[in-house]
C-alpha positions in Angstrom: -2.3 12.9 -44.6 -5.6 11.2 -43.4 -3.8 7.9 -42.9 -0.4 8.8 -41.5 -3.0 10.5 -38.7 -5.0 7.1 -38.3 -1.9 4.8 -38.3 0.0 7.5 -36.1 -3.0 7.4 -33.4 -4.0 3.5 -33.8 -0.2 3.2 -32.6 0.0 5.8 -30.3 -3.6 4.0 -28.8 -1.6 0.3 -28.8 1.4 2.1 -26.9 -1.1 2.9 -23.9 -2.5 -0.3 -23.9 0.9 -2.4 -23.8 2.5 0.7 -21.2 -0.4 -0.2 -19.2 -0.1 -4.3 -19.3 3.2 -4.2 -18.3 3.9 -1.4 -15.7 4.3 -2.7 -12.3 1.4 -2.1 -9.7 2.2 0.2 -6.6 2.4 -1.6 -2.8 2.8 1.3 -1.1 5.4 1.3 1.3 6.3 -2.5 1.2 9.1 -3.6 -0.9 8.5 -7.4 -2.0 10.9 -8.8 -2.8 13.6 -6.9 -0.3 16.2 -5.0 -1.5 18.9 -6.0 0.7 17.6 -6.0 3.9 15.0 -3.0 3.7 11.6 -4.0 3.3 9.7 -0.5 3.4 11.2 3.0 3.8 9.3 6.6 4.6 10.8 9.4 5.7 14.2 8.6 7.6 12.8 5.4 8.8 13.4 1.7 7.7 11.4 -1.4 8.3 14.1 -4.4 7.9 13.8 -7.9 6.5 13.5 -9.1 10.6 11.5 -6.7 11.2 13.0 -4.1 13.2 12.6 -0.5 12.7 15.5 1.8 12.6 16.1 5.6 12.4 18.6 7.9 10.8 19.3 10.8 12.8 21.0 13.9 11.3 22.0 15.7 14.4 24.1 14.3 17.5 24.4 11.4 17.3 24.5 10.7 13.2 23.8 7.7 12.4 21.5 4.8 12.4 19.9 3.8 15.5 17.0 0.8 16.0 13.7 2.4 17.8 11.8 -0.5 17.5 10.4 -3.7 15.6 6.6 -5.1 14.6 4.8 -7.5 16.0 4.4 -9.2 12.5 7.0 -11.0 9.8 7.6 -7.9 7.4 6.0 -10.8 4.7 2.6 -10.2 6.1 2.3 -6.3 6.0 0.7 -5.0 3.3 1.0 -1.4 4.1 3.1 1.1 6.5 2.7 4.2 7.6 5.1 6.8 9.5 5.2 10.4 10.1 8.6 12.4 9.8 9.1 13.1 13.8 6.5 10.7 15.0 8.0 7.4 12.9 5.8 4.1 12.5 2.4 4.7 13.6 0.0 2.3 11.6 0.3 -0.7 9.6 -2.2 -3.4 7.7 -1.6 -6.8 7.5 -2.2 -9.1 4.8 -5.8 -10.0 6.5 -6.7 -6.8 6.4 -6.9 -5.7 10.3 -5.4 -2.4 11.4 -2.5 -2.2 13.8 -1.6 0.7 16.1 1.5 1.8 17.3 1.6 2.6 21.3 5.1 2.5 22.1 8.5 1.2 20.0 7.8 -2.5 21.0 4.1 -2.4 21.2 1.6 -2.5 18.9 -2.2 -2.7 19.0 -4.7 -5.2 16.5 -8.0 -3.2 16.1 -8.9 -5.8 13.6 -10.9 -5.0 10.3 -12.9 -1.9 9.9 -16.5 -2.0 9.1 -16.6 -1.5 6.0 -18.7 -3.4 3.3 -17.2 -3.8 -0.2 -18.0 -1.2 -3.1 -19.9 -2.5 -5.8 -18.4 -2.4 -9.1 -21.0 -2.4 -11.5 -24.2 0.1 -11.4 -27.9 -1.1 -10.7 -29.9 -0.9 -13.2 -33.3 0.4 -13.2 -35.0 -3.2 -14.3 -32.6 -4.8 -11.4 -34.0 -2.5 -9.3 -37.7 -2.8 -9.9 -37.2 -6.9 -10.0 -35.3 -6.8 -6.5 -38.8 -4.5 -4.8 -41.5 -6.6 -6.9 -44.4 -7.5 -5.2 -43.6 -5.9 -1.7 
């Protein structure tokens, strides 16, 4: 019984690690490649391979209907952001700056943020201690 347990969790154990080498990472809102010509999707809006940005609208008329377009080729957007009655509001390039939506057609670069990057390993205390010696 003992080793039916041990090989039933050392292959339940090598089934999370090969689940987790081959599932696809997220991209939020940006489909790369396209599927067909939509490139990201939220709520009832679409971003388009050319970048426009269109609208479905449920009540009179139905239908689709362009609102708008980015400033950008769809290729360099990393991320996309709308709200349900609002529509596209933000977006982050590739580079990393911030753009704002002011209108359909116009769009504002407040660049990066000021932000530094997180460390991803701990101090530890004899790092510490050597980085303050003698001062």
């Amino acid at each position: 019984m003992k080793d039916k347990l041990l090989y039933l969790t050392i292959g339940l154990l090598i089934g999370i690690v090969v689940m987790q080498w081959t599932m696809p990472t997220g991209r939020a809102s940006i489909v790369q490649p396209p599927v067909g010509n939509i490139v990201a999707a939220d709520y009832d809006w679409v971003l388009t391979h050319n970048g426009e940005i269109w609208k479905y609208y449920m009540g009179y008329p139905q239908g689709w209907q362009k609102v708008g377009s980015v400033p950008l080729p769809p290729e360099q957007i990393q991320f996309i952001h709308s709200t349900w009655l609002e529509g596209p509001l933000a977006m982050v390039d590739k580079s990393g700056n911030w753009w704002r939506q002011t209108n359909p057609d116009y769009w504002v670069n407040l660049g990066q943020p000021p932000v530094a990057p997180v460390p991803t390993s701990p101090d530890t205390w004899g790092g510490v201690k050597g980085k303050y010696e003698g001062k």
